[in-house]
Structures are given as C-alpha cells and as structure tokens.
Backbone bond lengths (Angstrom), bond angles and torsions (degrees), N, CA, C in turn:
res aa  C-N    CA-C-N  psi(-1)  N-CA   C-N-CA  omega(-1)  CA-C   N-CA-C  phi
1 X - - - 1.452 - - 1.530 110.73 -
2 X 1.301 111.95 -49.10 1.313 113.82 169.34 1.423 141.30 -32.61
3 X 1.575 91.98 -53.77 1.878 112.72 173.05 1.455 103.54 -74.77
4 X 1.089 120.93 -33.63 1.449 132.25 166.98 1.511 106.72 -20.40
5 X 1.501 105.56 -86.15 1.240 142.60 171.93 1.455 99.02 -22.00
6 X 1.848 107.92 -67.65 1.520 118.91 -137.99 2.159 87.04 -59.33
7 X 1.515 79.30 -52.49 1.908 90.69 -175.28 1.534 105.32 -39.88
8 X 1.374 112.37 -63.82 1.707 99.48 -155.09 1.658 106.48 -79.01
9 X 1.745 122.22 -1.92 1.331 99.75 155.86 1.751 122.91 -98.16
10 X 1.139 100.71 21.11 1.496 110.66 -176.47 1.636 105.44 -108.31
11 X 1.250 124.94 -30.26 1.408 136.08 145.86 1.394 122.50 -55.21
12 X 1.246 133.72 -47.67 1.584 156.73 155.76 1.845 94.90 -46.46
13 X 1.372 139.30 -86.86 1.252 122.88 164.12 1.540 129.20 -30.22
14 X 1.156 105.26 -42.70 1.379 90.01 -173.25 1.714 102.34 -95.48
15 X 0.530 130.22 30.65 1.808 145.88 168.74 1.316 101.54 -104.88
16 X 1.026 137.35 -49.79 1.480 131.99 -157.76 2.104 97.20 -99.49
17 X 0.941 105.03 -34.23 1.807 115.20 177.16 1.611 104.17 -27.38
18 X 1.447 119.76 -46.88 1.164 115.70 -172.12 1.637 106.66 -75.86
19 X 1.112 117.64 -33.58 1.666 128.74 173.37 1.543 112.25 -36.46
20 X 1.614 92.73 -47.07 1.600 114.27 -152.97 1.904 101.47 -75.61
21 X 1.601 97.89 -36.00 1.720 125.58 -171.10 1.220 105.53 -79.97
22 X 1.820 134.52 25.95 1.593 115.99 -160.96 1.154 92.36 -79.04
23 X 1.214 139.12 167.93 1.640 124.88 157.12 1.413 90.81 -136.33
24 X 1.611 113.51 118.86 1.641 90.81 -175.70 1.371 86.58 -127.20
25 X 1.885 113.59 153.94 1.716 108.65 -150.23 1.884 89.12 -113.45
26 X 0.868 144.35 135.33 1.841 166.87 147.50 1.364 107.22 -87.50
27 X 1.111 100.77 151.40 1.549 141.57 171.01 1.524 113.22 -121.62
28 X 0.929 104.88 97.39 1.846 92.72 168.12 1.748 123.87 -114.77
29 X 1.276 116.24 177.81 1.533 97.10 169.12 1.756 109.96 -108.64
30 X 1.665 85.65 154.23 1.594 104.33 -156.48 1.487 101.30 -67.27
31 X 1.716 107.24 -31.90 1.737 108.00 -142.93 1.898 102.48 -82.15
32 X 1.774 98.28 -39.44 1.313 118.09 154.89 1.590 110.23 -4.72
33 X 1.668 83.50 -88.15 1.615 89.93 -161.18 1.489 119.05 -81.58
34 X 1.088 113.28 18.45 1.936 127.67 -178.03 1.566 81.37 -92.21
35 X 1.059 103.84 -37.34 1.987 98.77 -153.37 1.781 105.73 -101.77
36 X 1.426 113.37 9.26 1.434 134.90 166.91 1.867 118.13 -61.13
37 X 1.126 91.72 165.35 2.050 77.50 -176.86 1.651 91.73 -103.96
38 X 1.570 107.42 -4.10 1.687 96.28 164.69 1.324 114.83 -80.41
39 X 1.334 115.93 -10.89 1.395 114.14 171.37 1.461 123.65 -67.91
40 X 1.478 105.50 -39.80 1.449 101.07 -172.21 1.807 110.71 -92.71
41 X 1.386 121.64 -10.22 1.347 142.79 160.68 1.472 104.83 -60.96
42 X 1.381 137.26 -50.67 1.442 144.74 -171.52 1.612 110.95 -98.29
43 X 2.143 111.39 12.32 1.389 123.27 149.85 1.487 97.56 87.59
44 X 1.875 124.66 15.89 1.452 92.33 168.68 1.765 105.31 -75.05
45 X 1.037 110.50 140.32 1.594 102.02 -157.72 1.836 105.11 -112.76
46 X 1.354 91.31 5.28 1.981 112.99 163.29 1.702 92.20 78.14
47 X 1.483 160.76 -22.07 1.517 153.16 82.96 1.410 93.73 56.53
48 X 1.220 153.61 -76.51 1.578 171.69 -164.82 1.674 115.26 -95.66
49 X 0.982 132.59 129.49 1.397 134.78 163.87 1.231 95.52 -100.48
50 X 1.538 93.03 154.08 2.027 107.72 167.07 1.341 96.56 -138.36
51 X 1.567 97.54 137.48 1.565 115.00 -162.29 1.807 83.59 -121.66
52 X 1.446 131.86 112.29 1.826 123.32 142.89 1.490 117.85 -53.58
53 X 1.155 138.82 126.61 1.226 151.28 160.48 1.550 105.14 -25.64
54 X 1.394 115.30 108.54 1.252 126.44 -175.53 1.534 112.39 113.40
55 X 0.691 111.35 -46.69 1.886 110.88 169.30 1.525 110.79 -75.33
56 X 1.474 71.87 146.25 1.981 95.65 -172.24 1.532 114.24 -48.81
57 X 1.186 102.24 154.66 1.454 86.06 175.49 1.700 90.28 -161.12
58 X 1.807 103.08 153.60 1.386 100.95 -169.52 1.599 115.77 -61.12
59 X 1.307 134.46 -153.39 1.775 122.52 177.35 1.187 94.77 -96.37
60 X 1.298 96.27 140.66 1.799 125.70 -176.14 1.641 93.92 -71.69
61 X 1.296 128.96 123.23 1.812 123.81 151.66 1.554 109.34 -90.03
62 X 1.547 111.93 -16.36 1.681 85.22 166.46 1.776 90.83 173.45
63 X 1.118 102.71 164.74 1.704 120.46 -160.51 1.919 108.15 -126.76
64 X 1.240 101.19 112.99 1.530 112.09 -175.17 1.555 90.85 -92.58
65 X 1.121 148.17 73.44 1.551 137.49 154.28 1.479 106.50 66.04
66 X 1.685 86.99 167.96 1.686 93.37 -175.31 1.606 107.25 -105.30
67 X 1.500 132.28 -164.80 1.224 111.20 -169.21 1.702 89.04 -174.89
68 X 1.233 124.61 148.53 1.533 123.56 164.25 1.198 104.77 -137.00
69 X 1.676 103.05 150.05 1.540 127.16 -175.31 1.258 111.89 -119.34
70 X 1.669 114.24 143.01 1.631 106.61 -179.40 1.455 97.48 -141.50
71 X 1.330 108.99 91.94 1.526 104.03 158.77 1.301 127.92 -97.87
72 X 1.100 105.30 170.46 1.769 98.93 164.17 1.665 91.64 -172.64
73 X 1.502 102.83 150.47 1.514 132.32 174.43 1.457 123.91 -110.65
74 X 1.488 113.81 162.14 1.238 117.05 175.15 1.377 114.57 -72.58
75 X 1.450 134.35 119.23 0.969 143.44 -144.13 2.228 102.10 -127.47
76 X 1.360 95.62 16.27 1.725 109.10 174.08 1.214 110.85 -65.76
77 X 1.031 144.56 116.39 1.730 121.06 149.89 1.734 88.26 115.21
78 X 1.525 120.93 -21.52 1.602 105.34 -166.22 1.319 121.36 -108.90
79 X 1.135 152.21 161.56 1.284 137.00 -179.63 1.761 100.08 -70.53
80 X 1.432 108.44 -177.06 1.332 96.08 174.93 1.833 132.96 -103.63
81 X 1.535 91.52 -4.55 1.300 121.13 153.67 1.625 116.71 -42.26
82 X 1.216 93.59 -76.04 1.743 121.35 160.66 1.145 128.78 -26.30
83 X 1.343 121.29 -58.71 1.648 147.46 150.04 1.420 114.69 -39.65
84 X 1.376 103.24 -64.35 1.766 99.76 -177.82 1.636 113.39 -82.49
85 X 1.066 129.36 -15.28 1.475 120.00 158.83 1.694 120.43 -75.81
86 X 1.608 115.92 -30.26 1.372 109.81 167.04 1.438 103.63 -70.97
87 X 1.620 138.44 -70.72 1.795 133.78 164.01 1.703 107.61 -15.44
88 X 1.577 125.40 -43.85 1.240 106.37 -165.14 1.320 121.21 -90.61
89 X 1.695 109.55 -20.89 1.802 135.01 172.63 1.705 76.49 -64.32
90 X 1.000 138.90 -76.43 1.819 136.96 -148.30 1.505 90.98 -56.89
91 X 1.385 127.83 -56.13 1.377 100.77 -162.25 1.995 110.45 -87.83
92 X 1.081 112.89 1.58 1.502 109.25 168.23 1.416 114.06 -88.67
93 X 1.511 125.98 -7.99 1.357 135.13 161.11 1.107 109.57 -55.74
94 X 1.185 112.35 -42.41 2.289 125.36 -157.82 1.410 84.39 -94.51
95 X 1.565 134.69 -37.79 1.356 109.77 173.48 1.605 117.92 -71.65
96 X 1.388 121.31 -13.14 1.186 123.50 -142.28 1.960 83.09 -98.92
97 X 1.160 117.81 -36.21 1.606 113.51 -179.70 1.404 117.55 -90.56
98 X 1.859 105.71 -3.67 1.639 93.53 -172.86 1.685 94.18 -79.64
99 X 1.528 98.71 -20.58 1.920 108.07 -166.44 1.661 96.85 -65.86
100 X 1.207 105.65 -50.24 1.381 99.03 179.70 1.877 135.19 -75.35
101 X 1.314 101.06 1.67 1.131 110.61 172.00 1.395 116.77 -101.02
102 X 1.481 105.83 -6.44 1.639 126.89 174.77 1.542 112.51 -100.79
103 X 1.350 98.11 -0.03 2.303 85.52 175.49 1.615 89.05 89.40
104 X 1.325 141.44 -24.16 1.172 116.41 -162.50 1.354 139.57 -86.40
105 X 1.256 134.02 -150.51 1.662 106.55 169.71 1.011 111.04 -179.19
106 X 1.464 122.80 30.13 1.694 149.01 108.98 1.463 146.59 -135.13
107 X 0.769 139.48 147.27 1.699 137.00 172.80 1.023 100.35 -68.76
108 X 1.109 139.58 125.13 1.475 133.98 122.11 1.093 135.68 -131.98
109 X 1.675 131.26 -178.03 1.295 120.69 -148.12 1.241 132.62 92.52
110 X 1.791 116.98 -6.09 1.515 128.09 -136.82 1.757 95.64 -98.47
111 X 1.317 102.44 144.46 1.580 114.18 -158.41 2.118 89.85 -139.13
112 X 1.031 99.20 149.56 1.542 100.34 157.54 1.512 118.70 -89.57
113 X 1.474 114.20 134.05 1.600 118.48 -172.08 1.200 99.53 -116.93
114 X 1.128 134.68 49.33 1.698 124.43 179.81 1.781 105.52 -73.60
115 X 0.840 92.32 147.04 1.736 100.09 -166.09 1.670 125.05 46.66
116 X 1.133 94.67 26.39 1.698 85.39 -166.46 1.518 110.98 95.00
117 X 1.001 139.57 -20.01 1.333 157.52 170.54 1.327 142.22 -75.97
118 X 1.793 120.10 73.98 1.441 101.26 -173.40 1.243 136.39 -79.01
119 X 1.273 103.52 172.12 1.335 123.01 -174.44 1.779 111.65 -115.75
120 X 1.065 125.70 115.36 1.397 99.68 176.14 2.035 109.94 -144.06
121 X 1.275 92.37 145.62 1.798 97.57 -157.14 1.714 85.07 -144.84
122 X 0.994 121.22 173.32 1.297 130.88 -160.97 1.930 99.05 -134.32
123 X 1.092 98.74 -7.29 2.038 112.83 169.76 1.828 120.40 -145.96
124 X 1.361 99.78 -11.99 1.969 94.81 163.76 1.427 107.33 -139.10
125 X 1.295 83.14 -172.98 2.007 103.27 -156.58 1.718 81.12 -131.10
126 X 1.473 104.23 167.89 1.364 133.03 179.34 1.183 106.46 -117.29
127 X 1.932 110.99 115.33 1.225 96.49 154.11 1.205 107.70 -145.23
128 X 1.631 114.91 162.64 1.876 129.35 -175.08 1.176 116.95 -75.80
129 X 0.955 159.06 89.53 1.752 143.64 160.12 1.683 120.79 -58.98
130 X 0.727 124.52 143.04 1.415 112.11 179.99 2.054 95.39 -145.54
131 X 1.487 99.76 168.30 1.778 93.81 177.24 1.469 114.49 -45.95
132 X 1.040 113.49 -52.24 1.533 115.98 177.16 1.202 143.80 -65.16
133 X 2.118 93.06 -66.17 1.548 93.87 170.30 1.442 96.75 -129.35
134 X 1.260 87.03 -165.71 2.045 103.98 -165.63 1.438 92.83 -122.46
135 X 1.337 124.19 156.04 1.345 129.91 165.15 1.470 120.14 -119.12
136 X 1.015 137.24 146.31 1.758 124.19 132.52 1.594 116.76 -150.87
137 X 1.115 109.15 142.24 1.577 112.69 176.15 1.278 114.14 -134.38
138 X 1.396 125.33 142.95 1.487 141.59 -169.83 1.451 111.54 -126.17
139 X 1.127 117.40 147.00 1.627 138.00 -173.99 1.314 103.74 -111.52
140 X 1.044 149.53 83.70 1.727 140.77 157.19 1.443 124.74 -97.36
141 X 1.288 90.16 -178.34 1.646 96.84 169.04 1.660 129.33 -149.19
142 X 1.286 105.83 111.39 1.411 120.84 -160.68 1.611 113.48 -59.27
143 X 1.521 102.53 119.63 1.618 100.40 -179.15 1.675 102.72 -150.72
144 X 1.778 101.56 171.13 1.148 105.35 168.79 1.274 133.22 -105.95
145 X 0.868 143.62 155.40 1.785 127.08 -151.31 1.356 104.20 -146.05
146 X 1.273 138.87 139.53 1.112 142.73 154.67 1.911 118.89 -37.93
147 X 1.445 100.83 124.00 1.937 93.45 152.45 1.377 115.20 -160.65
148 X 1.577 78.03 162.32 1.655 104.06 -178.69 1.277 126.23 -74.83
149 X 1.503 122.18 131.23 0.847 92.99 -168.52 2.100 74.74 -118.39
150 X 1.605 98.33 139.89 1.594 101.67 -159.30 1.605 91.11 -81.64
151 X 1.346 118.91 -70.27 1.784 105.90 -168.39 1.211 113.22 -38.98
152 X 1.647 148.39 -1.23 1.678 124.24 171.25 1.095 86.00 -148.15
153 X 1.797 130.93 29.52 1.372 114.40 154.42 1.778 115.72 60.94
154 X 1.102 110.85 19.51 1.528 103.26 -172.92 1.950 105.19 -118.45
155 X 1.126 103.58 147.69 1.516 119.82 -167.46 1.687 102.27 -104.98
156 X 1.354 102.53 107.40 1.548 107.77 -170.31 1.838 106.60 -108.92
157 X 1.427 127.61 169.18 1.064 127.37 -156.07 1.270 117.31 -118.19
C-alpha cells in the first residue's frame, strides 16, 4: 500500500511539473504602464525618464554606465498580464534609484535581457510568465539628457 501511495504521488507531481514550467513570452507597451496609476502607486515618481532602445530621446549630455535588472514576482492567483506589469513597475523602480544615485535623469537605451537575450522594440518590453512566477529584466544605460521645458521655452540640465 505504501509504494502504492509513493508511485501515484510521484506520477501526480510529475503530471502537474509541466503546469508549474509554463513560460509564456508577452510584449507589452513600456509608455502605457509609466503613465498607469500603478505606476505612480509603485513610486515611479516621473524624477527619471525611460527611453527603449530606438525611441527618440532628447540629447544625451553624458552617460553614467549601463546596468541590468532581474526581477520577477509571484505570479499565483494573477493573470499574466498582471504579473508582468507588477515584475516590470519592480524592475523600473531599481532602475529608477540606480539613476538617481548616479546624478542622472533618465535611462535610456533600455532593451529586455531575459536570459541573456535581448529584446529590443522602441514601444514594448519582454516579459515571461510562467505558473508561478513572472519574470523581466532590462539592460540600460544611465544618463543625463537635455529638456524642454515648453511653457518658457527654456532648456534645463
């Protein structure tokens, strides 16, 4: 009876293993969820710009290094939509204080690195869902950029 047991919950695990292994891959857009009220709830506090590799961006005056982030969340209970926009608010936070601990006062350049692997779009990010958790990680590079500021026309630093 015993081995019984041991077998049909060792069959029962490995049945569900693939459940646990989904990895399903998204695209979303970056600017979306910057401009979300989960954004400013999860402290992007607009202080930082994020530029994706390929989109315009005002003139760079100077570049503090590049930097990669790897978060990922519990992804139980959430859709996977859900998952990769809370994982991607978490890892634009860690970009959002490395910029500020660097003088800077945007990211850009920013690509998805999930596995070592980029991704690069000029309006979405890459991210993994899997049964459990969600992933995403980004590669950038911290700089300061010129802007406008349009009502007095003046170019601040």
């Amino acid at each position: 009876m015993k081995r019984f047991l041991t077998t049909g919950v060792t069959c029962l695990l490995l049945a569900a293993a693939p459940a646990f292994a989904a990895d399903t891959r998204l695209e979303l857009p970056l600017q979306e969820l910057i401009d979300s009220p989960e954004a400013k709830a999860a402290g992007i506090d607009g202080s930082v710009r994020f530029y994706l590799a390929g989109q315009k961006t005002p003139a760079v005056v100077s570049r503090f290094g590049e930097d990669v982030t790897n978060k990922k969340t519990n992804g139980v209970g959430k859709s996977d939509a859900t998952s990769c926009r809370w994982v991607a608010l978490s890892a634009l936070k860690a970009l959002q204080e490395g910029a500020k601990d660097r003088g800077a006062n945007a990211v850009i350049d920013i690509v998805s690195y999930f596995k070592k692997k980029e991704f690069r779009s000029a309006t979405n990010y890459e991210c993994h869902a899997g049964g459990i958790m969600s992933g995403v990680a980004f590669k950038a590079t911290y700089a300061k950029v010129k802007e406008l500021d349009a009502a007095k026309g003046l170019v601040w630093l």
